[in-house]
C-alpha positions as a Python dict, from the first residue, in 0.01 Angstrom:
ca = {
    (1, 'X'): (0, 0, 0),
    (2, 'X'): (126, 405, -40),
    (3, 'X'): (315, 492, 227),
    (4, 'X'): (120, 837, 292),
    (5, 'X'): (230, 1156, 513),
    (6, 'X'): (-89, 1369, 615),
    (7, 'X'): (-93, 1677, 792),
    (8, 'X'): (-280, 1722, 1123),
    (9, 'X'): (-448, 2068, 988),
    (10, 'X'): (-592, 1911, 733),
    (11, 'X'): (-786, 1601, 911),
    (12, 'X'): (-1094, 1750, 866),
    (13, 'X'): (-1431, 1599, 751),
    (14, 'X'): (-1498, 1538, 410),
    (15, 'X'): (-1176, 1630, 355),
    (16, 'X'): (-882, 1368, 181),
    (17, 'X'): (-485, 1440, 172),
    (18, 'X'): (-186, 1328, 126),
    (19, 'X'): (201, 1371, 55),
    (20, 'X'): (315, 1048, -141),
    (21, 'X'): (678, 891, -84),
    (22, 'X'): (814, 663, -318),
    (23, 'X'): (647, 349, -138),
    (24, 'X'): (397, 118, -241),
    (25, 'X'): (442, 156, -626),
    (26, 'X'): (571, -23, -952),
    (27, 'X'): (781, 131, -1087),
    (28, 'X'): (1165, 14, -1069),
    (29, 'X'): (1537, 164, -1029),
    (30, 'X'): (1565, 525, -1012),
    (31, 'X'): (1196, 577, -1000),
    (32, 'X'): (1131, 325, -757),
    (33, 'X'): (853, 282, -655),
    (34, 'X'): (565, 524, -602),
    (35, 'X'): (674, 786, -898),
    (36, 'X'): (381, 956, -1036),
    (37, 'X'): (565, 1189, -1295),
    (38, 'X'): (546, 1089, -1648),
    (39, 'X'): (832, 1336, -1804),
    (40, 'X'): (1114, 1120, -1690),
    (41, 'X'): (1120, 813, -1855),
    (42, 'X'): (985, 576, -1658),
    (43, 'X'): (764, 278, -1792),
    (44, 'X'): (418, 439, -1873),
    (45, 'X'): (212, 172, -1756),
    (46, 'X'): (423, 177, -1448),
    (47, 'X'): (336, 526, -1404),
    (48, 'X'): (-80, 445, -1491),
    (49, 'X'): (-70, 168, -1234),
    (50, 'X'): (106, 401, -946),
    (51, 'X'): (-167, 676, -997),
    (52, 'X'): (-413, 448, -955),
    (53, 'X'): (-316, 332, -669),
    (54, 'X'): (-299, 677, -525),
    (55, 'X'): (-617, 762, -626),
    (56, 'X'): (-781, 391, -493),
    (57, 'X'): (-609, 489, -158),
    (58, 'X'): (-752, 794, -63),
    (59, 'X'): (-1073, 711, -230),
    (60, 'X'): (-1116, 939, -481),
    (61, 'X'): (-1322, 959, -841),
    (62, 'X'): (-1052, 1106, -1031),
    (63, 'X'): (-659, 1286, -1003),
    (64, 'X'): (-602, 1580, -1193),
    (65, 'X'): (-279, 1681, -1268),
    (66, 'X'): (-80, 1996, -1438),
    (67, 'X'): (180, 2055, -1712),
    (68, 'X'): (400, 2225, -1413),
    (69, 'X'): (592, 2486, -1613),
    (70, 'X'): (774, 2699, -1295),
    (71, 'X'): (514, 2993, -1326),
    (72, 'X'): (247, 3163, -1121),
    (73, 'X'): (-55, 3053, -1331),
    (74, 'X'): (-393, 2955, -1142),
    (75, 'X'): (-650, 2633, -1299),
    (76, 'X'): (-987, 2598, -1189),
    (77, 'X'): (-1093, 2297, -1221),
    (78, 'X'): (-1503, 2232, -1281),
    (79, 'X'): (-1473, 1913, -1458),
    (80, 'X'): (-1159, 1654, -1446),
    (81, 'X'): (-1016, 1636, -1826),
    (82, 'X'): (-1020, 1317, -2012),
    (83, 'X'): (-846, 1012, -1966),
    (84, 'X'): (-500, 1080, -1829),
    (85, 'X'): (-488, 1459, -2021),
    (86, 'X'): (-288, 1728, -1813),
    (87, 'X'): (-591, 2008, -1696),
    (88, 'X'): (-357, 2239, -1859),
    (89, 'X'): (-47, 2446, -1827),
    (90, 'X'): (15, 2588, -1467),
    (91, 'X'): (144, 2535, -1089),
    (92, 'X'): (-162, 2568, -933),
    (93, 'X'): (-557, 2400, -931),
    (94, 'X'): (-841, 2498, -763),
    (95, 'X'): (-1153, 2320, -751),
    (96, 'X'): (-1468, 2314, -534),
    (97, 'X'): (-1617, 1982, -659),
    (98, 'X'): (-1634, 1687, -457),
    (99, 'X'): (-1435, 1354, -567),
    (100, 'X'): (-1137, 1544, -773),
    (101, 'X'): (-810, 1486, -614),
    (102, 'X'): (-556, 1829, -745),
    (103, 'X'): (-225, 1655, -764),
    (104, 'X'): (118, 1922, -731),
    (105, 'X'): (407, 1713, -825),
    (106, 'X'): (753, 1774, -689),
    (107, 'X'): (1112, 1652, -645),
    (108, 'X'): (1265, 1885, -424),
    (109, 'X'): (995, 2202, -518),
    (110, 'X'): (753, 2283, -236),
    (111, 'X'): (392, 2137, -245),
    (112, 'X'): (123, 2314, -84),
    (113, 'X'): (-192, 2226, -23),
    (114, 'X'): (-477, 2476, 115),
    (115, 'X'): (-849, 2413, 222),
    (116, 'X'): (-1137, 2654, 274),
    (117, 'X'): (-1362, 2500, 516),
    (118, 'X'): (-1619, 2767, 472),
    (119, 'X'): (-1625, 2776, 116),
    (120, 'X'): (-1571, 2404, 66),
    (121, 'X'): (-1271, 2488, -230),
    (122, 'X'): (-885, 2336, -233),
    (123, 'X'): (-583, 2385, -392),
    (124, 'X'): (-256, 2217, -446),
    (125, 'X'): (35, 2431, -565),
    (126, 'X'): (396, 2334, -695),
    (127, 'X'): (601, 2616, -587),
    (128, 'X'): (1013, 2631, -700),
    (129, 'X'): (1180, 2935, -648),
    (130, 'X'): (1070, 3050, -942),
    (131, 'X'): (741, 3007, -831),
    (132, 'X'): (796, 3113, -546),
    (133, 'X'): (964, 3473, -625),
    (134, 'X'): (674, 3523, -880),
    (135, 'X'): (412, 3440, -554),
    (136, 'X'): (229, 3163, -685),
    (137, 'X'): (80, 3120, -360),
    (138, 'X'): (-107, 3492, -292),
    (139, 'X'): (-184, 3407, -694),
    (140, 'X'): (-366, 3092, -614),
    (141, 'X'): (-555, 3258, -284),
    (142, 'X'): (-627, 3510, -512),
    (143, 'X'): (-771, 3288, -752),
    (144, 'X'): (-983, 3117, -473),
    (145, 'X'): (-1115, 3422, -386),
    (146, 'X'): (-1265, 3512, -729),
    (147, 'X'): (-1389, 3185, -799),
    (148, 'X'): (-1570, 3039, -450),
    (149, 'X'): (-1521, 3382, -238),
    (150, 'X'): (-1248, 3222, -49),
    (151, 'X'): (-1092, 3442, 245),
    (152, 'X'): (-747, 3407, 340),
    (153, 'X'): (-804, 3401, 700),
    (154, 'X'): (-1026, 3093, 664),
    (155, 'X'): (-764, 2928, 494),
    (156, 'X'): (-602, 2613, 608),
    (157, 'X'): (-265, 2482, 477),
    (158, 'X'): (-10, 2247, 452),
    (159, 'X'): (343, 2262, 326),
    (160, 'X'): (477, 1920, 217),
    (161, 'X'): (836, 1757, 190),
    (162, 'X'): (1093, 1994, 25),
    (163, 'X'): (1480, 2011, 13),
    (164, 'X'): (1602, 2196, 312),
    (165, 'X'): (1835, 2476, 332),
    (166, 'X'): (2116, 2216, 390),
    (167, 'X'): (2067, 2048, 124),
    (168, 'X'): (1986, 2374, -157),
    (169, 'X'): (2302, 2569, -216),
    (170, 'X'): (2179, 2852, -501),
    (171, 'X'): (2420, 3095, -697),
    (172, 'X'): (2397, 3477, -640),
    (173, 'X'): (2127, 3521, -963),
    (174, 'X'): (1881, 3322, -740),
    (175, 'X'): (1947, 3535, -414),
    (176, 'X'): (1904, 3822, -603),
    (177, 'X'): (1533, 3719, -700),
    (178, 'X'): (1506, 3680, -349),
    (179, 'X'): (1611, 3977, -240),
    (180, 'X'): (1423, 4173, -511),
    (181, 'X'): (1071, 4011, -317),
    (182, 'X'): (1150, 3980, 0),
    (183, 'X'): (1240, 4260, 227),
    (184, 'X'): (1387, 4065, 494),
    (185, 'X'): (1527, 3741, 367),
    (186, 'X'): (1661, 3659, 718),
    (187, 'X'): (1564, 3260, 757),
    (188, 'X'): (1508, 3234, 407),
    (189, 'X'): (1898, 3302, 270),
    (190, 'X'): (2167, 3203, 430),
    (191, 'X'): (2470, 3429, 491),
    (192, 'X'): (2654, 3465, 169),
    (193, 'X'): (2955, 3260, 107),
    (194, 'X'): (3280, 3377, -69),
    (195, 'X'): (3108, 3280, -467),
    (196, 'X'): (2804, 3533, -363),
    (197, 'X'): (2584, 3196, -325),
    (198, 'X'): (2381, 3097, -42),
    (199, 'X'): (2163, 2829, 141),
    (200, 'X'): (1798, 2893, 27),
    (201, 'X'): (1490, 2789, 228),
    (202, 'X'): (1172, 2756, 0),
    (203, 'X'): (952, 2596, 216),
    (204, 'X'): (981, 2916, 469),
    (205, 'X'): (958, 3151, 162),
    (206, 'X'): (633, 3016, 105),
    (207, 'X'): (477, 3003, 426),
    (208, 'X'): (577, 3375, 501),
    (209, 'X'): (377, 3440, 165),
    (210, 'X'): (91, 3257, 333),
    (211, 'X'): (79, 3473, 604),
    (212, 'X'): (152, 3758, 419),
    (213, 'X'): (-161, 3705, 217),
    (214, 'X'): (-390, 3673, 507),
    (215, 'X'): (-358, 3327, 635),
    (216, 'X'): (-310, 3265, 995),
    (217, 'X'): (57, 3158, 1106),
    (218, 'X'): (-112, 2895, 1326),
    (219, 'X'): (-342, 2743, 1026),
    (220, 'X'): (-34, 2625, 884),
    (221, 'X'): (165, 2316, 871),
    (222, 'X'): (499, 2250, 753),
    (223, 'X'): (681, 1917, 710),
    (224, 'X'): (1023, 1889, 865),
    (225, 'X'): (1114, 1638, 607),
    (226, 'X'): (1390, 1702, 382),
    (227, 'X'): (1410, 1542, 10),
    (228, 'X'): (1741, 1516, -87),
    (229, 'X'): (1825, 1369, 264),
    (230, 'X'): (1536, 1110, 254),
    (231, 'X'): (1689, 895, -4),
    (232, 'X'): (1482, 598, 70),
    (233, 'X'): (1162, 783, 120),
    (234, 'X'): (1165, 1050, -103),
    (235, 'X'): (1241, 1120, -443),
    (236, 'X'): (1548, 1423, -542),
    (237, 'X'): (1625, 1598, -849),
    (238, 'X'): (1905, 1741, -678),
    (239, 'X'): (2030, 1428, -538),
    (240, 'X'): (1994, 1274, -869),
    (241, 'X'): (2224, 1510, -1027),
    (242, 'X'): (2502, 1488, -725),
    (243, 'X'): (2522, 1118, -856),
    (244, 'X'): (2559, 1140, -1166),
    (245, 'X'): (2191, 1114, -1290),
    (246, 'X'): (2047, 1427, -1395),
    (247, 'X'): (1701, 1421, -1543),
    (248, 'X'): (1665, 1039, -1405),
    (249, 'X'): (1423, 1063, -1135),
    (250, 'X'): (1096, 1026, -1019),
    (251, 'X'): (852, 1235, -849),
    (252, 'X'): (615, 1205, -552),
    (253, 'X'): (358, 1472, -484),
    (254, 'X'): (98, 1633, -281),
    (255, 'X'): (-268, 1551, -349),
    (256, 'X'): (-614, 1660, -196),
    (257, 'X'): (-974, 1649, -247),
    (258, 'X'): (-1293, 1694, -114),
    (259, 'X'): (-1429, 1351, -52),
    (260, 'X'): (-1730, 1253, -304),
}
């Protein structure tokens, strides 16, 4: 069976989540076993049978999933898309219908997962740093807002497996984005090192953007879990690319839905 990490915020009636690991799935060497990303060359059927078993496990009518493209753009989702189709090009989906289970798929990115229990609408977002300096997150509350009247203060969310600080070393272009957004980046870089380059948090970005935007600091959860150091649990691009693999990887993800 899926080895699934939940979130205490989100244990909430009528409510499904999860963050998948790489247990309980087909799939076999570098994507072992869980992977539920198709753009890295694993087996497609492999892939199929994984996502099914996701979706059997938490009970759900259908997953939807994005082409994730690093960006700030919002999809509502009314109806799931055919077959296996991608609901379109984005790092964000919103829904308020029962039984569709948004899927954000990540590697090392951030996933983030938000429920309005007095609206009854969810998201899931995939948030990178490029995400995250373009604010994909206030975008998607935003988005939430327009489409089911969501407020940000009844907004509960949960931040999902990352890489950690430790683990992310990023060259002086990316602290620069960060510094360009952020007007303290205290906890978020790291003090420089001699190349300009620092230790990035993502995970924190993000949640200060959630709070920022109006959601309470104690309606929000973050995994402790770090990606890259969670070999056997968790699936890395960056670890991938330390050994010698770049591009081979798989990718586990952070799914929820409102039960049908």
């Amino acid at each position: 069976m899926p080895d699934f990490l939940r979130a205490d915020i989100l244990d909430r009636n009528g409510l499904v989540h999860a963050f998948t690991t790489r247990t309980g799935g087909v799939s076999e060497g570098p994507y072992a076993s869980l992977n539920l990303t198709r753009s890295r060359g694993d087996n497609p059927a492999h892939i199929a049978t994984n996502r099914e078993r996701a979706r059997t496990a938490l009970g759900l009518d259908y997953l939807v999933f994005a082409t994730q493209v690093h960006g700030r753009a919002v999809i509502e989702v009314a109806t799931p898309p055919r077959g296996d189709q991608a609901a379109g090009e984005g790092d964000a989906l919103i829904t308020n219908q029962t039984g569709i289970g948004l899927v954000c798929q990540t590697a090392d990115c951030t996933p983030i997962l938000l429920f309005d229990p007095q609206q009854r609408a969810i998201a899931a977002i995939h948030s990178g740093w490029r995400g995250t300096v373009q604010d994909i997150v206030t975008a998607t509350l935003e988005a939430m807002q327009t489409a089911y009247g969501t407020q940000a203060g009844h907004v509960l969310a949960a931040i999902g497996p990352s890489i950690s600080p430790a683990n992310y070393r990023v060259g002086p272009e990316v602290v620069a984005e960060f510094e360009a957004v952020f007007a303290d980046t205290s906890g978020i870089v790291s003090p420089l090192d001699e190349e300009g380059g620092a230790q990035l948090d993502v995970a924190e970005a993000c949640r200060r953007q959630l709070e920022s935007a109006g959601v309470p600091a104690a309606s929000i959860w973050r995994s402790e879990l770090c990606t890259y150091a969670e070999a056997d649990r968790l699936f890395s691009a960056r670890r991938s690319h330390h050994r010698g693999e770049s591009g081979v990887f798989g990718g586990q993800a952070g799914i929820i839905g409102l039960k049908p």
